[in-house]
C-alpha positions as CSV (number, residue, x, y, z in Angstrom):
1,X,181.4,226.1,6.3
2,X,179.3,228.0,3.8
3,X,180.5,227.4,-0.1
4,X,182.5,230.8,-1.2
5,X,180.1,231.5,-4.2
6,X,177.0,231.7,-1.1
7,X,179.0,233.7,1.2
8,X,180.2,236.8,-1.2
9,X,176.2,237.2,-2.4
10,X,175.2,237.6,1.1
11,X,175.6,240.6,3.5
12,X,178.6,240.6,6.2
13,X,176.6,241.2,9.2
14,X,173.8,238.5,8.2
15,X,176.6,235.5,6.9
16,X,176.4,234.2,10.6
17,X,172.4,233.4,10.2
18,X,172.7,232.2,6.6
19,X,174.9,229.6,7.9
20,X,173.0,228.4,10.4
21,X,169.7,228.3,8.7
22,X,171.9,226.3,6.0
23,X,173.1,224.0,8.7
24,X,169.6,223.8,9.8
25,X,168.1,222.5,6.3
26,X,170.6,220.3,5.8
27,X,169.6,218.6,9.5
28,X,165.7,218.7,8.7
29,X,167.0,216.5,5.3
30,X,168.8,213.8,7.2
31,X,165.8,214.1,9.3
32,X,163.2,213.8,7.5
33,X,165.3,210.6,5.5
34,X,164.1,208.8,9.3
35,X,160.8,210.1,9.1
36,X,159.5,209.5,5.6
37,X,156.9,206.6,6.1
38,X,155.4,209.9,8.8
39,X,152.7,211.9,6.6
40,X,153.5,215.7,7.6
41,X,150.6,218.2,6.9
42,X,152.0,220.5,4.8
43,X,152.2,223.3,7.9
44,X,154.0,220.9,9.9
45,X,156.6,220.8,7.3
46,X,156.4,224.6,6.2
47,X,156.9,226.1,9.9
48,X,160.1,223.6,10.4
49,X,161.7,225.5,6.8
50,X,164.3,227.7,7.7
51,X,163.2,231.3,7.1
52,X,165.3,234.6,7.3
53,X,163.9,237.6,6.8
54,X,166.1,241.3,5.4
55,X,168.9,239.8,4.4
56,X,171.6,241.7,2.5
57,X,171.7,240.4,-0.7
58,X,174.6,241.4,-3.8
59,X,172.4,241.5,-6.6
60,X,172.1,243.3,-10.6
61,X,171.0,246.2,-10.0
62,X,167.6,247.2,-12.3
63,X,168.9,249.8,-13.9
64,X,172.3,249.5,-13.8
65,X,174.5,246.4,-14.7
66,X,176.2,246.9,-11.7
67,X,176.1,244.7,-8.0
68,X,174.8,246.5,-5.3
69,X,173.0,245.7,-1.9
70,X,169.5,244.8,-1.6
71,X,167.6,242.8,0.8
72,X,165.9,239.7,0.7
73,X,163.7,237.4,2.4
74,X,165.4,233.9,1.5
75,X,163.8,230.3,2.3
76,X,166.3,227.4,2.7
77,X,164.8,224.0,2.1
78,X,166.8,220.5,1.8
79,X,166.3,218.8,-1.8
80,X,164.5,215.5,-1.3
81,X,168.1,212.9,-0.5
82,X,170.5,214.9,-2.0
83,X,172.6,217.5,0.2
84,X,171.6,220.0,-2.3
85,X,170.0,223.1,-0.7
86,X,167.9,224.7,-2.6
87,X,167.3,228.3,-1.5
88,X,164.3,230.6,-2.4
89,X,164.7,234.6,-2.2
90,X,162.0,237.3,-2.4
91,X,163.3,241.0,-2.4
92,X,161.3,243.4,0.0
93,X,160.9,246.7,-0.5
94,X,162.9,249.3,1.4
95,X,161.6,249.4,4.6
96,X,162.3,252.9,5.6
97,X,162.3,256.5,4.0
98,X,166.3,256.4,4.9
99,X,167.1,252.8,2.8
100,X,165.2,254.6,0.1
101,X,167.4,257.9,-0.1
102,X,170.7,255.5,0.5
103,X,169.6,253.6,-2.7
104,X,169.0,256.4,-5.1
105,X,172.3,257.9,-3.9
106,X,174.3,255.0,-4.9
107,X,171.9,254.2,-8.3
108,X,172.9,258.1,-8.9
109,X,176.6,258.1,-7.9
110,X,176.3,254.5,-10.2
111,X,174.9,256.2,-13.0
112,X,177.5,259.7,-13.6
């Protein structure tokens, strides 16, 4: 199961795929422990990292100390023998005129 700290930063509706794509980079580790003395091009082992894409994310908001929603595109790689995960977000930009207008709402509720 996913550690509690990982599953209260992430969305409800998109835990499910976080923990698979965690399950999955811990696999590719043990893995790639068999496979070591194997050279990998480096697009060999970049399309077998899990990738998910608009994830809800709780983050700081910029300008307001306070958590809100925001989404992410996250990469989940294993960390070389260790069962470490380390995972890599990028925030995207609203993708629609309507996530735009439900974040300055909030940010304003937020801020009076």
């Amino acid at each position: 199961s996913m550690p509690i700290s990982i599953q209260n930063l992430i969305g409800e509706d998109d835990r499910e795929r976080f923990k698979i794509a965690l399950g999955r980079a811990r696999s590719l580790q043990e893995t790639s422990e068999v496979k070591d003395f194997l050279p990998a091009s480096d697009l060999e082992e970049w399309e077998n990292v899990p990738q998910l894409r608009g994830v809800k994310t709780l983050v700081l908001g910029s300008r307001v100390d306070f958590p809100i929603y925001r989404k992410y595109d996250w990469t989940l790689s294993s960390e070389g023998h260790s069962a470490r995960v380390i995972c890599a977000g990028r925030m995207c930009k609203p993708s629609s005129e309507v996530d735009q207008e439900e974040e300055s709402s909030l940010l304003d509720f937020l801020n009076n």
